[in-house]
C-alpha positions in Angstrom: 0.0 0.0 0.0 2.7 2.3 0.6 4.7 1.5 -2.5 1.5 2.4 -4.5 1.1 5.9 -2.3 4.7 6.4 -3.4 4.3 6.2 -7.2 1.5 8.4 -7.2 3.1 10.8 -5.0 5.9 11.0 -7.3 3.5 10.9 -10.4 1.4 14.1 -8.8 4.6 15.7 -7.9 5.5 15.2 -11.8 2.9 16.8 -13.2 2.9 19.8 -10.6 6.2 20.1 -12.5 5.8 19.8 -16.0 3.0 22.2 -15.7 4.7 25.5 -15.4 7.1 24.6 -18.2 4.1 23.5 -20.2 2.8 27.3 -19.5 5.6 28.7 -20.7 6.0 27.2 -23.7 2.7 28.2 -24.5 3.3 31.5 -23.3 6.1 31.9 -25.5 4.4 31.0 -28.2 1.7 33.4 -28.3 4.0 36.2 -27.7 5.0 35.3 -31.2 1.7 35.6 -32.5 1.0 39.1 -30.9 4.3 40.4 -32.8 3.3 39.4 -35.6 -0.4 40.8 -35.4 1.0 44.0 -34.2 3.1 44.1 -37.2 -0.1 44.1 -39.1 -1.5 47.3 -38.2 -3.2 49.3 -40.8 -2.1 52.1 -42.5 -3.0 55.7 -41.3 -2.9 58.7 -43.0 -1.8 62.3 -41.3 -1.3 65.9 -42.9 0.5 68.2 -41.4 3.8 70.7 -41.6 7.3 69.3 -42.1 9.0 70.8 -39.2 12.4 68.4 -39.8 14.3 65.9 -42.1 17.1 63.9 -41.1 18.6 61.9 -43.7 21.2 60.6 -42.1 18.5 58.7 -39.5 16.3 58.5 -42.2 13.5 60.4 -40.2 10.9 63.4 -41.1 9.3 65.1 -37.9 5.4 66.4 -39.3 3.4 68.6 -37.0 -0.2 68.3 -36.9 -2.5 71.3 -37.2 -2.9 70.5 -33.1 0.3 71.0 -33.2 1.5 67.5 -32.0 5.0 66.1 -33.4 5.0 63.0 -35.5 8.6 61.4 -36.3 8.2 59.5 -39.9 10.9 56.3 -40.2 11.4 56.7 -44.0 12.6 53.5 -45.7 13.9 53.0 -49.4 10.3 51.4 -50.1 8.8 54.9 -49.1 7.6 57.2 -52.3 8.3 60.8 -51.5 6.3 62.7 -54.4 5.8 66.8 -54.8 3.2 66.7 -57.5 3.5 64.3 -60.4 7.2 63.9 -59.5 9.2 61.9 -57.1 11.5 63.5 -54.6 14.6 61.9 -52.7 14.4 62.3 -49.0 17.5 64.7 -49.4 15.2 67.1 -51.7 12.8 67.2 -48.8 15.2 68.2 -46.7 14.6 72.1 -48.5 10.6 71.7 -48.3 10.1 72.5 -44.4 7.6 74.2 -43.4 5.7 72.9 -46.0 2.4 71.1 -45.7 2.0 67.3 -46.3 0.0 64.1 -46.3 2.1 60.8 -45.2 0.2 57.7 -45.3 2.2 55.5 -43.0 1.6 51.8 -41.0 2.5 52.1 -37.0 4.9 49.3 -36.6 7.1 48.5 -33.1 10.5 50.6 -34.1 8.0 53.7 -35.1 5.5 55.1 -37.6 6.8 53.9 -40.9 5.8 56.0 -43.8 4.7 54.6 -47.2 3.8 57.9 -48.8 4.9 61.5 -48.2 2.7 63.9 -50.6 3.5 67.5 -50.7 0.4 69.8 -50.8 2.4 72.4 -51.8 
């Protein structure tokens, strides 16, 4: 009788065991999902006045009409355009102060802009 309280002692002890590494595991696991539905965020669109460009971090700061701050990561996939014709980020760099509408996806390292269209 003892023998068999024994095994299931050391069975029940077992399984108290495996189950926080079991919760982990799943834990872990859905943490990769979230990343990747964050990632997925739609796009947005924001006008405002280009109060910076930096094109050495590859950044343009846009001021809303609130008057709130937006940095813009600009990647090599982002199409900078002042009417019919595309700009480089270093032409930009001479259009502050003027107004614009960046259509841009929220993503974890910052507000990654698609499209930068100047209004002016």
């Amino acid at each position: 009788m003892r023998s068999r309280f024994g095994i299931l002692a050391a069975a029940v002890c077992s399984l108290l065991l495996a189950m926080p590494m079991a919760a982990a595991t799943a834990s872990s696991a859905n943490k990769g999902n979230k990343i990747a539905m964050r990632s997925a965020w739609p796009a947005e669109t924001l006008s405002g006045t280009i109060t910076m460009v930096d094109p050495g971090l590859q950044t343009v700061v846009v001021q809303t009409s609130g008057g709130v701050p937006f940095d813009m990561v600009v990647t090599k996939n982002t199409r900078i355009e002042s009417g019919s014709r595309t700009v480089s980020l270093q032409d930009l760099e001479q259009d502050t102060n003027q107004k614009v509408s960046v259509r841009f996806v929220p993503e974890r390292r910052g507000d990654v802009a698609r499209t930068i269209q100047l209004n002016g």
